[in-house]
C-alpha positions in Angstrom: -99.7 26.2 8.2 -95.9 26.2 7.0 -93.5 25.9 9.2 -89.3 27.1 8.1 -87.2 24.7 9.1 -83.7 25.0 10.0 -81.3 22.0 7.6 -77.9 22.9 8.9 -76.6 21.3 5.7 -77.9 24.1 3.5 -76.3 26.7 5.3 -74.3 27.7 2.2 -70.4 29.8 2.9 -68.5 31.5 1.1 -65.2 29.3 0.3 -62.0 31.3 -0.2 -59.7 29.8 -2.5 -56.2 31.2 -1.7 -54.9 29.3 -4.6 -56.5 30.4 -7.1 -56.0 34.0 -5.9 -52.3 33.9 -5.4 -52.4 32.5 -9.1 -54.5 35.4 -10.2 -52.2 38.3 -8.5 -48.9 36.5 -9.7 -50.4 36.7 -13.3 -51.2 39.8 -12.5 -48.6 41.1 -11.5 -46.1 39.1 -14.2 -48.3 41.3 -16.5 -47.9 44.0 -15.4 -44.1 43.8 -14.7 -44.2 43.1 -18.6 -45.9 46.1 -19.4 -44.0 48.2 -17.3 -40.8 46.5 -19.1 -41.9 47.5 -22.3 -42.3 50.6 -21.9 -39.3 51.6 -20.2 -37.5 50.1 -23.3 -39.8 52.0 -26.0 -38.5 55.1 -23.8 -35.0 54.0 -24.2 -35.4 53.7 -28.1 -36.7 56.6 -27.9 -34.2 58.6 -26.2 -31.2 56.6 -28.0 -32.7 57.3 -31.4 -32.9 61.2 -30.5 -28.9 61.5 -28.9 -28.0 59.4 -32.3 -29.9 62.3 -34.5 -28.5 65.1 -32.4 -25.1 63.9 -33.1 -25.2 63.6 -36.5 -27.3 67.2 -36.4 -25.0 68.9 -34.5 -22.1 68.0 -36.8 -23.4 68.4 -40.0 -24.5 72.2 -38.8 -20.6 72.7 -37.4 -19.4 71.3 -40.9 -22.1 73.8 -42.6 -20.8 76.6 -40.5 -17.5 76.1 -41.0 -17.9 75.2 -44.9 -19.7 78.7 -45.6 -17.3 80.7 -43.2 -19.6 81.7 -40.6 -17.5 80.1 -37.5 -16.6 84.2 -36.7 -20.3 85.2 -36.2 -22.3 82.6 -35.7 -23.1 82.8 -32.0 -24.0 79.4 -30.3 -26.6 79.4 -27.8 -25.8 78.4 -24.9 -22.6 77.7 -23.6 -20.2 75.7 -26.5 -18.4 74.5 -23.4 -21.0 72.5 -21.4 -24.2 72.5 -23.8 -24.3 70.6 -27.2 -27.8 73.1 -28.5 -27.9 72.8 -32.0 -29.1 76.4 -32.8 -26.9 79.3 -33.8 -27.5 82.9 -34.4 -25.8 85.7 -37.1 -27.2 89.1 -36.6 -27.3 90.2 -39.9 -28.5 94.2 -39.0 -28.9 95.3 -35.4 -31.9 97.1 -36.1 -32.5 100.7 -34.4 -35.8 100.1 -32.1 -35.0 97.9 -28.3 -37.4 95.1 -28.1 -37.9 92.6 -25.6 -38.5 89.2 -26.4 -40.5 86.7 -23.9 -42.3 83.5 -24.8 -45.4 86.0 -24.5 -44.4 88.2 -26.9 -46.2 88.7 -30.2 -43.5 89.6 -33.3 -44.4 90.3 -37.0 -42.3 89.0 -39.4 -40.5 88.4 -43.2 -38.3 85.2 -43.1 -37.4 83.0 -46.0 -36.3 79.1 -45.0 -34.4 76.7 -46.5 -33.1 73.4 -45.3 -29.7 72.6 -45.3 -28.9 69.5 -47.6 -24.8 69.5 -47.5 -22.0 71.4 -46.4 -22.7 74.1 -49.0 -25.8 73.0 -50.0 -29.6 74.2 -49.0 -32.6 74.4 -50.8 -35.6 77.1 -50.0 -38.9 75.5 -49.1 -41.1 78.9 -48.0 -41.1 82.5 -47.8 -43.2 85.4 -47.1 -41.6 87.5 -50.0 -43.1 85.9 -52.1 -47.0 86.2 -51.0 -46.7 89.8 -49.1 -47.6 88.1 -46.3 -46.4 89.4 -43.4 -47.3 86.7 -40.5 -47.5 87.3 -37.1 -46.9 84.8 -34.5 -46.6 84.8 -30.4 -42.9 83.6 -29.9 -43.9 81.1 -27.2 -45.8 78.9 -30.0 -43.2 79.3 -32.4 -40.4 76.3 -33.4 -37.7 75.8 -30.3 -35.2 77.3 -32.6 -36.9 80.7 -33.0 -37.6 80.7 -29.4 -33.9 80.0 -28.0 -32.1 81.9 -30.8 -34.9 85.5 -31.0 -34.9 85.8 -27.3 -30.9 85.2 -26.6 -29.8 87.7 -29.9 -32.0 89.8 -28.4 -32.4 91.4 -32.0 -34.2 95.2 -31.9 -37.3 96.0 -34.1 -36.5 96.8 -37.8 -33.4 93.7 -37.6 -32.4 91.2 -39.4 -31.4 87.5 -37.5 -30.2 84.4 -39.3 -31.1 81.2 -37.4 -29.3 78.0 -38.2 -30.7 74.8 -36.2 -30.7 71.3 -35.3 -33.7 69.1 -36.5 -34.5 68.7 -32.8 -35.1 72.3 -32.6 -37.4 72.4 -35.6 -39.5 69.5 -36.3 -38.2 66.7 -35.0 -38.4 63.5 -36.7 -41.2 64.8 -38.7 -41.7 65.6 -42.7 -44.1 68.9 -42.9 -46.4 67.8 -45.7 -47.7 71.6 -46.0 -44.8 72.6 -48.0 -45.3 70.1 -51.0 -42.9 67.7 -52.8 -40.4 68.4 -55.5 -40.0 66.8 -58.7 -38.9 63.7 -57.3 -41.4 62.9 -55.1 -39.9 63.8 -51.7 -41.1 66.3 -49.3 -39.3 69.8 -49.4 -39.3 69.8 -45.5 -38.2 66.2 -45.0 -37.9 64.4 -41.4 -35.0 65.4 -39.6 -34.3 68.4 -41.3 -31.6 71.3 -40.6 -33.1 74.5 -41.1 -31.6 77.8 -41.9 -33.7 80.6 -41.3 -33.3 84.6 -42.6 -35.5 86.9 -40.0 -36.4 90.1 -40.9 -38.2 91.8 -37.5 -41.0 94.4 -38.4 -42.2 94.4 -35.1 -42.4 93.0 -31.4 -45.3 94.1 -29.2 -45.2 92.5 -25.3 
């Protein structure tokens, strides 16, 4: 018949090694300082390289403006005293019919757009003339541009809007491959672009 014996000297413990852990959470935490470090500085490239576009945005569009005589009615959103918003409206007819414009609201639309290319200069890249296409489009999921410039113009139905904008109120730092290339091998709506918009509203339902 077995018998278990008790051997003190097997009795095994669990050792705690605080040296090895206070290495571990200082490497830890030296990583993650790192991480945290990079990132904060992508974010500050980030938001330098987009104050450096909007200035050079906001004063190519005043030299536009003021190059094709349009300083007496294009209307700056926003406030020209306290806001820099690159996105300027010309109400071009009235229209006859109110409408009310909310992010919500669905509009139908002709519109030809070009981007701006100098002080004078602007080449077309689309329009719905040209197809009989007439798109429709909730506002809310439209560029920031429509959005800011439909909704403070306040245009009525059967009206015609101009919208001139800031690349930050279009698409960004981004070239819209959809549109094609010209004969040189660049895209019509390149990265950065200013866009100038002619809106003609054929309706606006909420």
């Amino acid at each position: 018949m077995l018998k278990y014996v008790n051997l003190p000297f097997l009795n095994f413990k669990t050792i705690n090694l605080p040296f090895e852990k206070s290495c571990m959470n200082r490497w830890l935490g030296i990583i993650l300082c790192l991480v945290i470090f990079a990132g904060c500085k992508k974010s500050e490239d980030v938001a330098a390289n987009v104050n450096a576009q909007a200035a050079v945005d906001d004063k190519a569009l005043v030299a536009f403006i003021n190059a094709n005589n349009l300083s007496k009615v294009a209307v700056q959103v926003g406030s020209p005293k306290t806001d820099t918003i690159g996105v300027y409206y010309i109400v071009e007819d009235p229209g006859t019919i109110p409408a009310l414009y909310t992010t919500s609201t669905s509009i139908v639309v002709n519109y030809t757009a070009s981007v701006i290319t100098g002080t004078t200069e602007q080449v077309p890249f689309t329009s719905t003339g040209s197809t009989g296409f007439t798109p429709s489009y909730v506002l809310g999921a439209t560029i920031k541009g429509w959005q800011l410039g439909l909704q403070a113009a306040k245009i009525n139905k059967g009206g015609k809007i101009r919208l001139l904008m800031s690349s930050r109120y279009a698409y960004g730092p981004y070239a819209q491959t959809q549109y094609g290339k010209n004969s040189n091998g660049d895209y019509l709506l390149p990265a950065n672009a200013l866009l100038d918009f002619e809106i003609t509203i054929l309706d606006v339902t909420n």
